[in-house]
C-alpha positions as CSV (number, residue, x, y, z in Angstrom):
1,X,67.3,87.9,46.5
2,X,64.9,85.6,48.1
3,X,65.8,83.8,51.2
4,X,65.9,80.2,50.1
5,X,67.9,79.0,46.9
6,X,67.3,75.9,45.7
7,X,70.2,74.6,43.5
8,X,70.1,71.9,41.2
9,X,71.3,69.9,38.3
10,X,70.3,70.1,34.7
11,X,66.3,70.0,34.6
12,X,66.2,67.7,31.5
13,X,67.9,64.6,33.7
14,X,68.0,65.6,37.6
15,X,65.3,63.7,38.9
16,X,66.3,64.4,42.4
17,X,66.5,68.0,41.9
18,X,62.9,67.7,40.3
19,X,61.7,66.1,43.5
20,X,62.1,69.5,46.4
21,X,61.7,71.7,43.4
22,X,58.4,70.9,42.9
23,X,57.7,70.2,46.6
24,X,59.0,74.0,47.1
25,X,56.7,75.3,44.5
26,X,53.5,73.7,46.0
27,X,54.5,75.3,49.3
28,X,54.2,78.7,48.1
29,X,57.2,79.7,49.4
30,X,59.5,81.8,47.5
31,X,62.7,80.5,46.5
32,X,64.9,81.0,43.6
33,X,66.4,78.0,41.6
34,X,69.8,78.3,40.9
35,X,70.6,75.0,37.6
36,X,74.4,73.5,37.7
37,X,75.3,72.2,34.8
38,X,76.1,68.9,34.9
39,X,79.0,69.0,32.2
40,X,80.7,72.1,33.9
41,X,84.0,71.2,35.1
42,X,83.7,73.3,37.7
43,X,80.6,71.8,39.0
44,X,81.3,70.2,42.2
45,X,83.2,73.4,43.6
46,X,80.0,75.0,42.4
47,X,77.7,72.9,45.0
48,X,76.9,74.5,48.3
49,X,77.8,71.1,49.8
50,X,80.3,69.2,51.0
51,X,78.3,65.9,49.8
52,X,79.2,67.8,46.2
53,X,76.0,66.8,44.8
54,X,72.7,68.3,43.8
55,X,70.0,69.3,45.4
56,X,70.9,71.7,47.7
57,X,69.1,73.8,49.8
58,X,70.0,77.1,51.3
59,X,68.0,78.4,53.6
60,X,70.3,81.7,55.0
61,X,73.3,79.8,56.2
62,X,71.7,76.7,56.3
63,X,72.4,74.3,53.7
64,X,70.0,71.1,53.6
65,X,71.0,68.3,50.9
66,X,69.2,65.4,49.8
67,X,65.4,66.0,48.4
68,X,63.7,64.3,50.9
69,X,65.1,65.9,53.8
70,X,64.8,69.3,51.8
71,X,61.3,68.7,50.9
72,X,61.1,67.7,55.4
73,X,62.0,71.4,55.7
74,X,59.9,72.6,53.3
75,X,57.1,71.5,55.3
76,X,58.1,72.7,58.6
77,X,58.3,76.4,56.8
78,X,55.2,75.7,55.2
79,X,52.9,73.7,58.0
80,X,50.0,75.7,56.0
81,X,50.9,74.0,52.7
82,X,49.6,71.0,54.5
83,X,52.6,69.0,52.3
84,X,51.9,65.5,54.3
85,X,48.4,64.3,54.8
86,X,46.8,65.7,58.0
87,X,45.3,62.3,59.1
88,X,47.7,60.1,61.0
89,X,47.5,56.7,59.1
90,X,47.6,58.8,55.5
91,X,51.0,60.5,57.1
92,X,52.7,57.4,58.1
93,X,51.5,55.8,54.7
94,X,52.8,58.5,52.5
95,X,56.2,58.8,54.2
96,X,56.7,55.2,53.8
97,X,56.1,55.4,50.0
98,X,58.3,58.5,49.8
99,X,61.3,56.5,51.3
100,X,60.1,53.3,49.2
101,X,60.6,55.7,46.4
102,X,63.7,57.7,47.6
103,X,65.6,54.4,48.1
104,X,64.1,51.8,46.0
105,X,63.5,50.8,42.1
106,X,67.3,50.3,41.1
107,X,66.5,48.7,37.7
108,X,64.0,51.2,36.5
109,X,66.6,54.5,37.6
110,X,69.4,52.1,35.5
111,X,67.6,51.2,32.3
112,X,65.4,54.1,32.2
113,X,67.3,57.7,33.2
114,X,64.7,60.6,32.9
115,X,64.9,62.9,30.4
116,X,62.4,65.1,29.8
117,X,62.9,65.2,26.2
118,X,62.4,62.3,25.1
119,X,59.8,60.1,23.9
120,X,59.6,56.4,23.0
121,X,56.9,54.7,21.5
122,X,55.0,52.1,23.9
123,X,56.7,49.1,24.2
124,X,59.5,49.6,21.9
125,X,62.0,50.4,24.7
126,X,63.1,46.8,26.0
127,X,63.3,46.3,29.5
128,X,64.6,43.5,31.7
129,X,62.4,41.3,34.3
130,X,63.4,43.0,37.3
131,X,62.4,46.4,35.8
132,X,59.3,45.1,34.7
133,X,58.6,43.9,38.2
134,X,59.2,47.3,39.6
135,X,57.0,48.8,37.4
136,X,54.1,46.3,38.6
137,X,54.9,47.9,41.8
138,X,54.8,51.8,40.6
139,X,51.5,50.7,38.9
140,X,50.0,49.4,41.6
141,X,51.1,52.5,43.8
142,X,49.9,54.8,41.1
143,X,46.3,53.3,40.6
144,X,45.5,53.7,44.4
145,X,46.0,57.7,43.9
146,X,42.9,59.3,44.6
147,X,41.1,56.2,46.6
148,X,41.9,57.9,50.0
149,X,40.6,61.3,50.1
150,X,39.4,63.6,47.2
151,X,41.4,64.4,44.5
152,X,43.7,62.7,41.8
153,X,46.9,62.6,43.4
154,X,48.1,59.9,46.1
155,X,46.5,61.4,49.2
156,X,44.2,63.6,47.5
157,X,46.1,67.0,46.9
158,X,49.5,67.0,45.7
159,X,52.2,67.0,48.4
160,X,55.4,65.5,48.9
161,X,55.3,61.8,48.2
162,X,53.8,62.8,45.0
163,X,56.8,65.0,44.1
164,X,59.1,61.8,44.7
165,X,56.8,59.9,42.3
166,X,56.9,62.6,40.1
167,X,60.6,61.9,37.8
168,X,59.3,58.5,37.4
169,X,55.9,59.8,36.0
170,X,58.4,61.0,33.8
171,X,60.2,57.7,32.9
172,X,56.8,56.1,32.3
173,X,56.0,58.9,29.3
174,X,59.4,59.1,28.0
175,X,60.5,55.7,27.5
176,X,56.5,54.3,26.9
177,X,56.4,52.0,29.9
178,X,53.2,50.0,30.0
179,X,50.3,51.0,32.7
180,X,47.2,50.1,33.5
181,X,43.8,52.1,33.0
182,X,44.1,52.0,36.8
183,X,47.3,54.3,36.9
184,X,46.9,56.2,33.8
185,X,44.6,59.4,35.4
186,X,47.6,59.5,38.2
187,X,50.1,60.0,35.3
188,X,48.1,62.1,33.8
189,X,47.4,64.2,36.9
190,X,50.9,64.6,37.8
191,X,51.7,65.6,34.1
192,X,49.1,68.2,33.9
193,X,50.5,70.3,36.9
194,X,51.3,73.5,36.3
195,X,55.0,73.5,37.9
196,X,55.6,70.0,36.0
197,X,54.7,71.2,33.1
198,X,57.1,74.6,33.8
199,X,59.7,72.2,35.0
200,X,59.6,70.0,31.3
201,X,59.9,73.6,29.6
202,X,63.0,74.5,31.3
203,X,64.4,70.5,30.4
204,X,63.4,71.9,26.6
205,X,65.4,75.0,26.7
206,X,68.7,73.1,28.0
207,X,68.0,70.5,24.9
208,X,67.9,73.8,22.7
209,X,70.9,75.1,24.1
210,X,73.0,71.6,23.6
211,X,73.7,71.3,27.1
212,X,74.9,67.9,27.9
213,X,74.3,65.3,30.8
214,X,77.9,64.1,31.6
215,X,79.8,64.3,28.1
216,X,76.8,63.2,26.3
217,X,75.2,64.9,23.8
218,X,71.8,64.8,21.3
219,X,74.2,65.9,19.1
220,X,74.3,62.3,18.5
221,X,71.7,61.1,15.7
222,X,69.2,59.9,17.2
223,X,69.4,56.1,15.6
224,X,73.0,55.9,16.5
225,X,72.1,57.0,20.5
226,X,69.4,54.6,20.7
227,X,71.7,51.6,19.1
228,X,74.3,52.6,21.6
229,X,72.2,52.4,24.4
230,X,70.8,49.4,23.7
231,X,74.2,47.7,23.3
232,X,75.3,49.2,26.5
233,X,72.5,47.4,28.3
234,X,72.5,43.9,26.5
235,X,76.2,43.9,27.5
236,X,75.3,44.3,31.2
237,X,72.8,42.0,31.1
238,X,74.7,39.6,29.3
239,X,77.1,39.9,31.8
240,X,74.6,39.9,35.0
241,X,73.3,36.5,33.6
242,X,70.2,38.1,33.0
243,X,68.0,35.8,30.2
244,X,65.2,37.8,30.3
245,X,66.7,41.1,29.9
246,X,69.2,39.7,27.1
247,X,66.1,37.9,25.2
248,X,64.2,41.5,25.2
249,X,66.5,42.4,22.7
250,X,65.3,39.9,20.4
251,X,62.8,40.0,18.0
252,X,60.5,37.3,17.4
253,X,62.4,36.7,14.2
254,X,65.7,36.3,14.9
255,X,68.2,33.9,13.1
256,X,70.8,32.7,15.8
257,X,73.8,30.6,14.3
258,X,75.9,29.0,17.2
259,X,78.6,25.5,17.5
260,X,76.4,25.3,21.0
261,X,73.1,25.7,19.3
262,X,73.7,22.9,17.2
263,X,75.2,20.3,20.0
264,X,71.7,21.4,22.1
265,X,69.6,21.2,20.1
266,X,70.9,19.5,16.5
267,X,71.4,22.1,14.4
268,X,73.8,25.4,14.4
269,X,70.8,27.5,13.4
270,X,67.7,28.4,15.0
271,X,65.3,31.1,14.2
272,X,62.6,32.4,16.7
273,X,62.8,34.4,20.0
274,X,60.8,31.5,21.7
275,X,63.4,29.0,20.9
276,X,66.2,30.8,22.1
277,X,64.7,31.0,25.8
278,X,64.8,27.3,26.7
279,X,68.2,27.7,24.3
280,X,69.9,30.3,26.9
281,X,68.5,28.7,30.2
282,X,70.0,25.6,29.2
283,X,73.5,27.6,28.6
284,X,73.0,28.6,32.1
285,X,71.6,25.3,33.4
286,X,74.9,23.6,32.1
287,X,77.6,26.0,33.3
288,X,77.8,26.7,29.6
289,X,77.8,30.6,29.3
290,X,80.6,32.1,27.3
């Protein structure tokens, strides 16, 4: 049995097991990975942990949770691995976009959950304004890989930051977020790795077996999950105030029929999505939301 055991959730969804997983498998350390399923009912008791969550790291009696710290003591077992860039400034950089990463981008973890599995086609997923202005940021991030030392990845080789980066590589492809011609060789990079690549087979298998992520299921048709989904997030931002997110839903010929439509703007039906945006932000102006 090797030394180190890495255990962590279902590989279809877990982006933070994803994250040491593949930071232990570019160290060259051996390690055995040890998958909880999510909808055991036994699965907390089954987490090495007292935090009860996955990743965890045991390393003898040692047990390390939480991926970046994990993937920290990867690289003090594998100094050789050379997982953080050797120059200074490219160190500092990289672990300030790992913690960016690690602690940032709450719309785009919401509205987009990985999974491995699935694939949208490119722009028909709707997302909300603060999602798209995180993914300005991720595209931005992504099109300066390469442009400080050799090599497609952020800092050149592939180390740790790029492992945090890595589930939301996956989000990008899954759900057909847009990038820029700037980003797309990182994405690609990142896809084309040999361990990602081994990690989106093991996500397959799960899907084969009809393991599920929390009580839900692909046993669902397909149509009826992606209605579902959508609802569930036109209800939260209907309910966050969010215009921009709630008008995504729209398409730009929509037939809106509303007593309020008709007292703003003289008659109780209005058909476009461009005429319902000055429509809703004069609901909000007046204090008028439902």
């Amino acid at each position: 049995m090797a030394e180190l055991r890495l255990f962590v959730g279902n590989q279809r969804f877990s982006s933070w097991s994803m994250r040491p997983w593949l930071a232990l498998r570019a160290s060259g350390l051996d390690f055995e990975t040890i998958v909880l399923r999510f909808d055991d009912p036994a699965f907390k008791s089954k987490v090495p942990s007292a935090a009860a969550k996955v990743p965890v790291l045991l390393d003898g009696d040692l047990a390390v949770h939480e991926s970046l710290a994990i993937c920290e003591h990867v690289a003090e077992l594998a100094p050789t691995a050379r997982l953080w860039p050797e120059a200074l400034a490219d160190r500092a950089q990289a672990r300030a976009l790992a913690t960016e990463m690690h602690a940032g981008f709450p719309s785009i973890r919401a509205e987009c959950s990985m999974d491995v599995c699935r694939t949208e086609a490119p722009g028909a997923w709707p997302i909300s304004a603060a999602t798209r202005a995180e993914i300005a940021r991720l595209d931005a991030i992504f099109a300066s890989a390469g442009k400080r030392a050799g090599g497609p990845f952020l800092f050149g080789r592939f180390g740790i930051v790029d492992a945090m980066f890595a589930p939301v590589v996956t989000r990008f492809l899954s759900f057909g977020l847009p990038s820029s011609d700037g980003a797309r060789p990182y994405l690609d990079a990142v896809r084309a790795l040999p361990s990602v690549e081994e990690w989106y087979r093991a996500g397959a298998r799960e899907h084969e077996l009809g393991w599920e992520h929390h009580g839900r299921t692909d046993a669902v048709p397909r149509d009826v999950e992606r209605a579902t989904d959508m609802a569930l997030r036109w209800a939260e931002a209907w309910n966050r105030r969010d215009v921009e997110a709630i008008l995504a839903h729209y398409a730009d010929d929509v037939v809106f029929v509303s007593p309020r439509a008709k007292e703003l703007v003289g008659d109780a039906e209005v058909r476009g999505k461009a005429v319902l945006e000055p429509l809703a932000r004069e609901q909000r102006a007046r204090g008028a939301w439902p």
